[in-house]
C-alpha positions as a printed NumPy array, in Angstrom:
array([[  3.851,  12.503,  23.322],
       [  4.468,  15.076,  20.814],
       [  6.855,  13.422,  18.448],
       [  4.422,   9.923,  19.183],
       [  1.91 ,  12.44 ,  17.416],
       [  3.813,  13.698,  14.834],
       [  4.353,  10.572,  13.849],
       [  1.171,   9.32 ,  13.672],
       [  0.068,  12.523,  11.418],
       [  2.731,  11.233,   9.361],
       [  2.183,   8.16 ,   8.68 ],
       [ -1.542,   8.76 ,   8.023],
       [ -0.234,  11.002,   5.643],
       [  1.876,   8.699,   4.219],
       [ -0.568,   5.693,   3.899],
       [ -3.727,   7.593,   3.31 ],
       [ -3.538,   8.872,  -0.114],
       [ -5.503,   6.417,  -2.633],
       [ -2.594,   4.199,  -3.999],
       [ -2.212,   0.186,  -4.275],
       [ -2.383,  -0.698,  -0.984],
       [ -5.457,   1.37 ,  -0.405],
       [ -7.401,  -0.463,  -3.138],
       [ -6.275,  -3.745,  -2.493],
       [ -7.311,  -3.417,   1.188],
       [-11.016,  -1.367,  -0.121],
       [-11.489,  -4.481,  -2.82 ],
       [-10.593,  -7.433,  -0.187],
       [-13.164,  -5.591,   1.865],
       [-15.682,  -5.558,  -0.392],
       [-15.287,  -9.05 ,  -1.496],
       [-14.594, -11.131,   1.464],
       [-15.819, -11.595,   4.809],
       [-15.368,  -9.181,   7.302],
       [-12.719, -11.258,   9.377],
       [-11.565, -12.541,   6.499],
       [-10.964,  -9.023,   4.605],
       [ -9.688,  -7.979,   8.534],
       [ -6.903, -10.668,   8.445],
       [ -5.569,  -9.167,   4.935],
       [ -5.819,  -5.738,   6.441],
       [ -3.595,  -7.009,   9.736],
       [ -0.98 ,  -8.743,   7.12 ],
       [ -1.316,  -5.412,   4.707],
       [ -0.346,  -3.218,   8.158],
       [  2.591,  -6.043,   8.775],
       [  3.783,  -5.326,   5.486],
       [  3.775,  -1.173,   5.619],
       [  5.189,  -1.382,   8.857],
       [  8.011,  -3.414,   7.847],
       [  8.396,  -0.944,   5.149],
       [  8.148,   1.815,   7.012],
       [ 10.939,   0.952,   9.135],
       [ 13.122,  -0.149,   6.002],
       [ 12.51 ,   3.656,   5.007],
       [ 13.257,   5.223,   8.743],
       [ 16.704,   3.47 ,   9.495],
       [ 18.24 ,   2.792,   5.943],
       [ 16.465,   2.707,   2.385],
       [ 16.247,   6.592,   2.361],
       [ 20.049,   6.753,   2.427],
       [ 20.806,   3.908,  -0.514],
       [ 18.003,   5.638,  -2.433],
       [ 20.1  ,   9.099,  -1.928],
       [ 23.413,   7.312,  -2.976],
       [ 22.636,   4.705,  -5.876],
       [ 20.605,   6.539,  -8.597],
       [ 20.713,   3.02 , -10.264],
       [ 18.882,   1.473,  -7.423],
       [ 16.105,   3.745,  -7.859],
       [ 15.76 ,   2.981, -11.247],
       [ 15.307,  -0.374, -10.935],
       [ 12.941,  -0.058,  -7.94 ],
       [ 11.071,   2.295, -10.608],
       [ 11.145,   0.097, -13.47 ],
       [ 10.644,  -3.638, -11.887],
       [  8.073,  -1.788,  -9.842],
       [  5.347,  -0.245, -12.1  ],
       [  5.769,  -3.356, -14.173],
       [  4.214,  -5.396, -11.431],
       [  1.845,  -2.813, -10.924],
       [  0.618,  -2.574, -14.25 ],
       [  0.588,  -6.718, -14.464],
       [ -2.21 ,  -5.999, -11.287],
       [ -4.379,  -3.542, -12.127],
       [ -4.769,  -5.757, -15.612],
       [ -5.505,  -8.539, -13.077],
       [ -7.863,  -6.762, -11.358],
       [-10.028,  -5.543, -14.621],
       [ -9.982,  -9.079, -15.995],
       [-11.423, -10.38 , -13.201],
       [-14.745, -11.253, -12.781],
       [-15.592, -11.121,  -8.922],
       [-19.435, -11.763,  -7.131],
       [-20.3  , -11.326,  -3.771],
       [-21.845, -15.61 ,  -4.311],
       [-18.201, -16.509,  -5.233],
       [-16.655, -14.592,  -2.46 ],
       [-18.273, -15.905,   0.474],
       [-15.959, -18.796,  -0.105],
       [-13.196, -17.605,   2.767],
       [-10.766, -20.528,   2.217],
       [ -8.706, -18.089,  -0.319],
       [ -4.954, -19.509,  -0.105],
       [ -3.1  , -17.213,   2.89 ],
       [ -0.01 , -17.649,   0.907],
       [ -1.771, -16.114,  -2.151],
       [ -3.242, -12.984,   0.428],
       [  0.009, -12.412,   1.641],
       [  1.98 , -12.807,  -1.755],
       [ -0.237, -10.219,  -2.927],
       [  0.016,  -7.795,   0.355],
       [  3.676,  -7.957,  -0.17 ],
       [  4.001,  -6.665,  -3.585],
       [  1.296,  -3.928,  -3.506],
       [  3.525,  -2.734,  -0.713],
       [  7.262,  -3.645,  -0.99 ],
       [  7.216,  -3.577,  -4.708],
       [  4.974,  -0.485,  -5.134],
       [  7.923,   2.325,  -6.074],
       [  5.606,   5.023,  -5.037],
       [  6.022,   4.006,  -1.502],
       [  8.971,   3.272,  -1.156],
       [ 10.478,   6.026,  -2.983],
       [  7.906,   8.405,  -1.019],
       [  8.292,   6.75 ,   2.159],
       [ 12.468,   7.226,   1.922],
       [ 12.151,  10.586,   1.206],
       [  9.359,  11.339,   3.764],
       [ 10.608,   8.992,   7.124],
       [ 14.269,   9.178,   6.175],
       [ 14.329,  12.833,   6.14 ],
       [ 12.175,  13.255,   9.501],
       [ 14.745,   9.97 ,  10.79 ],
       [ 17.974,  13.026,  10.254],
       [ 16.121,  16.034,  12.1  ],
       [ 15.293,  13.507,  15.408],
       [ 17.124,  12.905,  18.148],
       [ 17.554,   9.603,  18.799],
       [ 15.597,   8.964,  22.074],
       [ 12.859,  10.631,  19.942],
       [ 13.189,   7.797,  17.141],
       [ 11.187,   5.309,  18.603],
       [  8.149,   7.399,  19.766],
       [  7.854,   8.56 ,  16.195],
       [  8.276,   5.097,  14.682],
       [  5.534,   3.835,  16.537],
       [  3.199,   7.005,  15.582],
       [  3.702,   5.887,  12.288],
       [  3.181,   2.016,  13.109],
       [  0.327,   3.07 ,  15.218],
       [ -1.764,   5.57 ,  12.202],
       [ -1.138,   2.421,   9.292],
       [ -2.938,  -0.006,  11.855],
       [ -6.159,   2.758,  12.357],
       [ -5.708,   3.358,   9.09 ],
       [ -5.675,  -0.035,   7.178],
       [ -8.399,  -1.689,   9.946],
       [-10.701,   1.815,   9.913],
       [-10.901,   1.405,   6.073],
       [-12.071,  -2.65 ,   5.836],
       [-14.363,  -1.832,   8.705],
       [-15.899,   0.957,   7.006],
       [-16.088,  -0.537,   3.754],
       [-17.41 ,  -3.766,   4.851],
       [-20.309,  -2.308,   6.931],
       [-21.65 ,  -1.15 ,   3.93 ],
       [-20.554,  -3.236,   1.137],
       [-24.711,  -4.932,   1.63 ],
       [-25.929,  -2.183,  -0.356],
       [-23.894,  -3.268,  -3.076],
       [-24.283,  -6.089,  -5.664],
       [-22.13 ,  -8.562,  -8.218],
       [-22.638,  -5.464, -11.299],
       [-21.221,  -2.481,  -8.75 ],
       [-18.428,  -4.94 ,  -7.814],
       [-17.59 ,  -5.364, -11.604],
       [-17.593,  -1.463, -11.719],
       [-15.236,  -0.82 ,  -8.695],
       [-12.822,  -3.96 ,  -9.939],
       [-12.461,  -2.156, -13.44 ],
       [-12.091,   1.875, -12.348],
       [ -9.781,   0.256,  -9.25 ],
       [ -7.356,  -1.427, -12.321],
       [ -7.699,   1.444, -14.557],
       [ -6.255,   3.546, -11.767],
       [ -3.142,   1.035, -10.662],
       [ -2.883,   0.636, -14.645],
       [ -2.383,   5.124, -14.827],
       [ -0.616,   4.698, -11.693],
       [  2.038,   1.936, -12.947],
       [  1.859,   4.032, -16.457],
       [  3.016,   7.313, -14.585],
       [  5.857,   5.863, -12.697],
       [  7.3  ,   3.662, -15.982],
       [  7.459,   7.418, -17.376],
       [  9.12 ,   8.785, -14.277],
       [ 11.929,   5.4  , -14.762],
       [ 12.328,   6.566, -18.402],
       [ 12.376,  10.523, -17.887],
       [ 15.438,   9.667, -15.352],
       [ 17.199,   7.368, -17.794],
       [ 17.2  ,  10.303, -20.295],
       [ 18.033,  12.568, -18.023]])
């Protein structure tokens, strides 16, 4: 049970910090319906555990072992970020226009699989964060702690759309705007400030 716990305190710590996935999931919430916005959580949570796991058993070690690897993980990923949070700014969402719920699942989970397996930050952070606790366990221990982590991305992701979509009624179209614009100015700073971590290791 202890290790079960640790690894739930982990992975909230690993998913909870405001990054892409965190806004994507916030922004579906406000702008779709709740089981609707629910669904993209559920495939969001598929996606970070997936990810998660990558990061446990393997990623962690390539990372380690092929500086080129990271590079292009860094460089191919804050492109894509950058190309999203431009997205996001330029778009021009309303609460009327999103009560149409018969948004394309391929496009939902297209987009729940790059803010997740091509978001550097993570993976990067979650390599160096599971991987290392993945060396220190035992290995009867490895599952319990896997399935903290699984267990605090599921409360985390679903406890975030719920929250958000309780109250997104005291908002309107002109808020939206606002939170679509300061949410792509911060995955633009964010994709900015890991291009400059890709190009501060290629000079060094």
């Amino acid at each position: 049970m202890d290790v079960y716990l640790q690894g739930f305190l982990m992975g909230l710590a690993y998913v909870a910090p405001i990054g892409v996935q965190n806004l994507f999931v916030i922004n579906s919430a406000i702008s779709q319906k709740r089981a609707r916005a629910l669904l993209i959580a559920l495939i969001v949570v598929f996606f970070d555990v997936t990810l998660a796991f990558a990061c446990f058993f393997g990623i962690g070690f390539l990372i380690n072992k092929l500086e080129w690897l990271k590079l292009i993980i860094l460089l191919i990923g804050s492109l894509i970020i950058i190309y999203i949070g431009q997205g996001l700014i330029r778009s021009k969402s309303s609460f009327k226009e999103s009560s149409d719920t018969n948004i394309s699942l391929v496009k939902v989970i297209t987009t729940a699989c790059v803010v997740t397996w091509f978001n550097p930050q993570a993976i990067i952070d979650g390599s160096m964060m599971l991987g290392a606790f993945r060396v220190d366990l035992a290995a009867s221990d490895a599952t319990y702690f896997i399935l903290g982590v699984v267990s605090a991305s599921f409360t985390w992701f679903t406890g975030v759309t719920l929250f958000v979509s309780f109250f997104r009624d005291k908002l309107n179209d002109k808020v939206l705007r606002v939170i679509n614009i300061v949410c792509g100015a911060i995955i633009i700073f964010y994709g900015i400030k890991l291009l400059l971590s890709f190009y501060t290791m290629l000079k060094g």
